[in-house]
BAPALO-410584 format. One record per residue (C-alpha): residue number from 1; residue in three letters; x, y, z. Coordinates in Angstrom, 1 decimal, decimal comma, always signed. Each point is the difference from the previous one (the first is absolute). Layout:
- NUM / ALA / X / Y / Z
...
! end
This chain:
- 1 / UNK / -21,3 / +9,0 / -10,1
- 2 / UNK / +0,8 / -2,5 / +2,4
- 3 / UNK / -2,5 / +1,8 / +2,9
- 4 / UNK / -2,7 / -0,4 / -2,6
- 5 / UNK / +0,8 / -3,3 / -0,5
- 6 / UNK / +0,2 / -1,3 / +3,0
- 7 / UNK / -3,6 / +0,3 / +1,2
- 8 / UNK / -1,2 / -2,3 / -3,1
- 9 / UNK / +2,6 / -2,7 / +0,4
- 10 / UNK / -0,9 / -0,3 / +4,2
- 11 / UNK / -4,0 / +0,0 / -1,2
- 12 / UNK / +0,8 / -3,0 / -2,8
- 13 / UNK / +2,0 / -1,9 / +2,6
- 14 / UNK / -2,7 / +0,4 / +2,8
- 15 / UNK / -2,1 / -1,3 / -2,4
- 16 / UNK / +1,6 / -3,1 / -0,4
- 17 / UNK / +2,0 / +1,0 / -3,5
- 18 / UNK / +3,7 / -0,3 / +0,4
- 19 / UNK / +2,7 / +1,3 / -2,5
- 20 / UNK / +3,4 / -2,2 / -0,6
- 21 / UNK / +2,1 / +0,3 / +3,3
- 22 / UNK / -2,4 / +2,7 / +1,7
- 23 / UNK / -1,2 / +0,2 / +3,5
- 24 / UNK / -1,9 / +2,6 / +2,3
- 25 / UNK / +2,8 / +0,6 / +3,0
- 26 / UNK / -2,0 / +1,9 / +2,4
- 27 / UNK / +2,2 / +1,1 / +2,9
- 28 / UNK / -1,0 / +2,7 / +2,6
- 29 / UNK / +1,0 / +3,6 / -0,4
- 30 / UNK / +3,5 / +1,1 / +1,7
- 31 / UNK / -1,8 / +3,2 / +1,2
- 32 / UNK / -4,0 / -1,1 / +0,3
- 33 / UNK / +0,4 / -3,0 / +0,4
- 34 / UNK / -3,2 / -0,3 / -2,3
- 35 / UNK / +0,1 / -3,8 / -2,3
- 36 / UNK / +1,5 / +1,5 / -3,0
- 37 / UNK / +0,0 / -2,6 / -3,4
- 38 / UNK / +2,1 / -0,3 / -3,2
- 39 / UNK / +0,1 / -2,1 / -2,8
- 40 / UNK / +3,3 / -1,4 / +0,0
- 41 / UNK / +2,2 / -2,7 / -2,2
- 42 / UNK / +1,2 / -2,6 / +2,0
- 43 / UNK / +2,9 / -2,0 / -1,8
- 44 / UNK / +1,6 / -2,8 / +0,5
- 45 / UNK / +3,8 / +0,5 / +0,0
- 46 / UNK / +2,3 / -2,9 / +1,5
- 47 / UNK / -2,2 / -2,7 / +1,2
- 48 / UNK / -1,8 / +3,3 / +2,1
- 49 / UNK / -2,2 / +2,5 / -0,8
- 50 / UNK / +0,3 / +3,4 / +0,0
- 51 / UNK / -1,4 / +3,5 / -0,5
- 52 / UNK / +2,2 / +2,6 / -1,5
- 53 / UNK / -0,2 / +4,1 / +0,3
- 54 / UNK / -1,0 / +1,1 / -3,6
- 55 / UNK / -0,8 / +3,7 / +0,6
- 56 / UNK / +2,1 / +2,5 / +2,0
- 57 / UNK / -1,5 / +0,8 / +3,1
- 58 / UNK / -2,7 / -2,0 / +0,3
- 59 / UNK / -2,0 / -0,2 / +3,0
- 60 / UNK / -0,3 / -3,7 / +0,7
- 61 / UNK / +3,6 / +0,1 / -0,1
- 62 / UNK / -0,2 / +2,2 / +3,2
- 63 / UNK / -3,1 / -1,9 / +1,4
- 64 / UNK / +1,4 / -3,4 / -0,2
- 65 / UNK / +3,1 / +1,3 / +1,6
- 66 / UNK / -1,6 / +1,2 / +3,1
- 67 / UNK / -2,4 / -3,1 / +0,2
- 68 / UNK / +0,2 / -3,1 / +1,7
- 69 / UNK / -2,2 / -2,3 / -2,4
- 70 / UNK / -1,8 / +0,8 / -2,8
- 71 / UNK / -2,7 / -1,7 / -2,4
- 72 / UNK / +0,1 / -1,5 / -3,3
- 73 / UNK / -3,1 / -0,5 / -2,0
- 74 / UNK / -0,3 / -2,1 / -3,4
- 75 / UNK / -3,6 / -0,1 / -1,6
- 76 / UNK / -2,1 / -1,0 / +3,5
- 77 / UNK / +2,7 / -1,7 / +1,5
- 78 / UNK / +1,9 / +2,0 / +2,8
- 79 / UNK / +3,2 / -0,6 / +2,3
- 80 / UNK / +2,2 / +1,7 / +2,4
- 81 / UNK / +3,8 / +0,4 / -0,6
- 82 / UNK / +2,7 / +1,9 / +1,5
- 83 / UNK / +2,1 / +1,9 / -2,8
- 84 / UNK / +3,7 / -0,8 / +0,7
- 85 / UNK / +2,3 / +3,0 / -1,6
- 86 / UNK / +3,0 / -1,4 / -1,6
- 87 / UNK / +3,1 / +1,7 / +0,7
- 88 / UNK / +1,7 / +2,1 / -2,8
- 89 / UNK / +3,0 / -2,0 / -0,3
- 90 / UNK / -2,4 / -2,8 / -1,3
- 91 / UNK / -2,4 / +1,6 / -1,7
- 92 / UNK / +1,8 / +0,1 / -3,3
- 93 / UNK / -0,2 / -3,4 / -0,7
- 94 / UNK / -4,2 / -0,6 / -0,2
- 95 / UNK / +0,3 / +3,2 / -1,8
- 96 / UNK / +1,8 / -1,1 / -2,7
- 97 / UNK / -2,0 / -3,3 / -0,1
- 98 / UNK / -3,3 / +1,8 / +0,2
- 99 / UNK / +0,8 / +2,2 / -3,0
- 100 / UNK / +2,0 / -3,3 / -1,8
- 101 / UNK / -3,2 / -2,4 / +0,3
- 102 / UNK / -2,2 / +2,7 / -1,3
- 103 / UNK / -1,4 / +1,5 / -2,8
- 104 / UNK / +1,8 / +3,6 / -0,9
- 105 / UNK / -2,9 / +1,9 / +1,6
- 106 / UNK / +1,5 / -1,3 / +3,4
- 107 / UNK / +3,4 / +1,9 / -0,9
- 108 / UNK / -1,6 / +3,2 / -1,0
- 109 / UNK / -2,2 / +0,5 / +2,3
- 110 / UNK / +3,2 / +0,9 / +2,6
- 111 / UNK / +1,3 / +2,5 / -2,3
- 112 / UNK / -3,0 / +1,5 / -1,1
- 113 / UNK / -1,2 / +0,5 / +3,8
- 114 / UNK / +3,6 / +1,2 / +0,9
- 115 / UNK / +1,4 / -2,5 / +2,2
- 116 / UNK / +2,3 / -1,6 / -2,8
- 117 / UNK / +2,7 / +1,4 / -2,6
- 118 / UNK / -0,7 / -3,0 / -2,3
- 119 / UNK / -2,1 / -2,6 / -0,6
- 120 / UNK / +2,4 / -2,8 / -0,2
- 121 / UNK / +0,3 / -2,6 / +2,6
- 122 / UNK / +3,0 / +1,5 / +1,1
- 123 / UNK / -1,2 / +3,5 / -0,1
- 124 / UNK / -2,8 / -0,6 / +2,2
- 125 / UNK / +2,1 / -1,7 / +2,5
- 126 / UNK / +2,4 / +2,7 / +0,2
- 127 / UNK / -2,8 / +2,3 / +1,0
- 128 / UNK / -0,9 / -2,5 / +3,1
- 129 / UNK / +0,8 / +2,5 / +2,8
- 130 / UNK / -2,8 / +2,1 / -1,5
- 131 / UNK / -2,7 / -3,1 / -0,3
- 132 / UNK / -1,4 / -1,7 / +2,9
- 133 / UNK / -1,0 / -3,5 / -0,3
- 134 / UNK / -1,2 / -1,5 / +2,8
- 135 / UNK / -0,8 / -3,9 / +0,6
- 136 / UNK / -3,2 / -2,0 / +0,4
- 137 / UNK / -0,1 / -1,7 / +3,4
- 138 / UNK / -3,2 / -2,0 / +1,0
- 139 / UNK / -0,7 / +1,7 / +3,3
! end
């Protein structure tokens, strides 16, 4: 669902129609090196923002990893960042705020993808070795 998805979300965006928190992170492709783009929520968790793994093994997950910068792109308005990844041990606490400050959907959608037992604050956080969540730097 979320493959077919996807391609209308990017196509609204590059058209200058955003959605709540959601960007286009384009980052090149670990293998190709090719520009790859995804529509993304960026939060705002701690006075930072944020953008948090919602699907097991997804593939910006391993692009950003192996990339030095990548772009972020609102509507027409576009910047370069580096994504920061946040060690484990401190993952658990935006987690829990994440799913705390939002509606229940926020919650769910961990368990339903996998990547959470429960949909609780608490059971999201406990499931942070299994989420990346990786930090906004202006680059």
């Amino acid at each position: 669902m979320v493959n077919r998805v996807n391609p209308l979300v990017v196509g609204l965006q590059r058209l200058g129609i955003g959605f709540g928190p959601m960007q286009l992170l384009t980052v090149a492709g670990r293998r190709t090196g090719q520009p790859r783009t995804f529509p993304i929520a960026v939060s705002e968790l701690s006075g930072a923002h944020y953008i948090v793994q919602a699907y097991p093994r997804a593939a910006w997950v391993a692009n950003v990893r192996a990339a030095d910068s990548v772009t972020l792109t609102r509507g027409r308005k576009s910047s370069t960042a580096r994504l920061v990844e946040v060690p484990v041990e401190q993952r658990g606490a935006l987690l829990r705020e994440l799913v705390g400050a939002g509606p229940a959907s926020v919650g769910n959608r961990f368990v339903t993808t996998g990547l959470a037992d429960a949909a609780t604050p608490d059971g999201v956080a406990a499931a942070a070795e299994r989420i990346a969540v990786f930090r906004v730097e202006p680059h």
